[in-house]
C-alpha positions in Angstrom: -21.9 -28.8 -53.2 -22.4 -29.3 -49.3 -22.5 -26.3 -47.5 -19.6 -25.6 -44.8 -19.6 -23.5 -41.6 -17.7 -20.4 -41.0 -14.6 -20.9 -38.5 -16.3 -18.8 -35.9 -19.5 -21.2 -36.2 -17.9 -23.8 -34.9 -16.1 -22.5 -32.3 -19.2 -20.6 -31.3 -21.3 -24.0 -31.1 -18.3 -26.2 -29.8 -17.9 -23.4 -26.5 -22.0 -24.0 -26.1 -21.8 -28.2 -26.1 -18.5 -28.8 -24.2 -17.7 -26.6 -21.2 -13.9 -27.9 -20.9 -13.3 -26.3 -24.4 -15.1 -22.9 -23.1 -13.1 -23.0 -20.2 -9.4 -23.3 -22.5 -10.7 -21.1 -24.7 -11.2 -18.3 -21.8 -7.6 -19.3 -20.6 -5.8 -19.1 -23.5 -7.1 -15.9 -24.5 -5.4 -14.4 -21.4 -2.3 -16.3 -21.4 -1.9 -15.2 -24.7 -2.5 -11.6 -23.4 -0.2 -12.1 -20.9 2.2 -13.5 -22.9 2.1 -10.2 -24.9 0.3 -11.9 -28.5 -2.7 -9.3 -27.3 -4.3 -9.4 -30.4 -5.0 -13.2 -30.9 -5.8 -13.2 -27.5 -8.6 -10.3 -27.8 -9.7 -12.2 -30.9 -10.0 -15.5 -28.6 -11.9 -13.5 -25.9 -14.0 -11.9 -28.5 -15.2 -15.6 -29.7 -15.7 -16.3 -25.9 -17.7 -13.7 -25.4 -19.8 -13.9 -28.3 -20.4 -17.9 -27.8 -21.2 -17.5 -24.1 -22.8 -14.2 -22.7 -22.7 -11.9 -25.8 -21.8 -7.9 -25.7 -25.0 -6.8 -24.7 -25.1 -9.0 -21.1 -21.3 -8.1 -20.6 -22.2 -4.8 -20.9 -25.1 -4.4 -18.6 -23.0 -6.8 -16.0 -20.0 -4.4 -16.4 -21.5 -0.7 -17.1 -19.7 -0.6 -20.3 -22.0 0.3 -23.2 -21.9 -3.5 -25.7 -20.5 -1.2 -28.5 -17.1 -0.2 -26.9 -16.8 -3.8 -25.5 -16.8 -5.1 -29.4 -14.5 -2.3 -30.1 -12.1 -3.5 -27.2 -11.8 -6.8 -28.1 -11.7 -6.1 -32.1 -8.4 -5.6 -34.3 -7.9 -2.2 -33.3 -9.3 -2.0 -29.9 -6.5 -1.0 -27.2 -8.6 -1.5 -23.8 -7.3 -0.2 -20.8 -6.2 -2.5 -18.1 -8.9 -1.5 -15.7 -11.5 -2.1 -18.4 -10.1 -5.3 -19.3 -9.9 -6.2 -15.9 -13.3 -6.1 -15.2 -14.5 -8.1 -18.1 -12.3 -10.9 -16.9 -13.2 -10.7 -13.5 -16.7 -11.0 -14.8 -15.9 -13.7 -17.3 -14.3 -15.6 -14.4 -17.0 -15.6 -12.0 -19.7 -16.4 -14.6 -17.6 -19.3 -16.1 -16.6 -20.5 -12.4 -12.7 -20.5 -12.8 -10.4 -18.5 -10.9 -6.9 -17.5 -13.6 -3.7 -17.0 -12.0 -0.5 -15.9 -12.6 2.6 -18.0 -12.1 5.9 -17.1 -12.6 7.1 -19.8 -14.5 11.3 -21.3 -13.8 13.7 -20.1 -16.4 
């Protein structure tokens, strides 16, 4: 029987070979945020995260200890918006985007 990667794997080694998909995958995590699916879009920042900087360099970056970051962005984290703030200000700079918000026509 072959063996087969996890999910997470390959979105973990996918982020480190092509930059353009780490840089959607950043995105989409907040628009879904903003568009108020917060938990798939913690669960897409949590894979960003993990596949590009890690907890522990997040949290030494942001003075928030790596263990509450994981709780943040896991199932039942509920961050605050100044906490979550930071972390994607910080994943911003260090992934060289800049997100905005547009309102979008009706």
């Amino acid at each position: 029987m072959a063996l087969t990667r996890s999910f997470k794997e390959l979105v973990q080694k996918h982020v480190a070979e092509d930059p353009a998909f780490a840089e959607s995958l950043l995105r989409e995590g907040v628009d879904l945020m903003l568009a108020g699916e917060v938990e798939t879009g913690k669960a897409a920042l949590r894979d960003y995260i993990k596949a590009t900087i890690g907890f522990e360099k997040l949290g030494r970056a942001t003075g928030t200890q790596p263990k509450s970051l994981i709780r943040m962005f896991g199932p039942r984290g509920n961050p605050q918006a100044r906490n979550l703030f930071n972390v994607i200000g910080y994943l911003q700079k260090q992934a060289g985007v800049e997100l905005r918000v547009a309102a979008v026509p009706a």
